[in-house]
Steps between C-alpha positions, in 0.01 A plus 500: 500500500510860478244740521323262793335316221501123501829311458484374075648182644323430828187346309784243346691419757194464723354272248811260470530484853105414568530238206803347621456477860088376411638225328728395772221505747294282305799282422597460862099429587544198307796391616384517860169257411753316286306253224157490672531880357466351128214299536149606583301382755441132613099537408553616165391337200523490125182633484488813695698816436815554723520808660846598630580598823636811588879420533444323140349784409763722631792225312336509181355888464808624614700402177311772314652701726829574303309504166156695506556871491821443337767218553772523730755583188295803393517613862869463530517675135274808623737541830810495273360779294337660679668541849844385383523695206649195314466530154217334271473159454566477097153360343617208289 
């Protein structure tokens, strides 16, 4: 913005692009181990806690992603304001 301060919209946009693209990542990890990815180890048993692996970890953390510190639609909705200068979305 001006002024040299920080862009209104950069924490948005950087948000929704982190979210998106973290998902995809995690996505394509288990694609790439295909359906041994869904199931946990060979060893395990009913009786022991499963711990996930990372790239589990990675598939099923990273749908927070575009919801914890406000989803995806607020984001957009902030940018459109904000940067845009679209008008208010009308509270209904």
């Amino acid at each position: 913005g001006s002024g040299g301060g920080l862009d209104v919209g950069a924490p948005s946009v950087a948000k929704l692009l982190w979210g998106r693209w973290h998902q995809r990542l995690g996505e394509l990890a288990m694609q790439v181990r295909g359906a041994e990815a869904a199931v946990g180890p060979a060893d395990w048993s009913p009786s022991a806690p499963y711990e996930l692996d990372t790239l589990q970890h990675l598939f099923l953390f990273s749908r927070a992603d575009t919801v914890y510190g406000g989803s995806d639609e607020i984001q957009r909705t902030i940018i459109a304001e904000r940067v845009l200068g679209l008008p208010r979305e009308p509270k209904g």
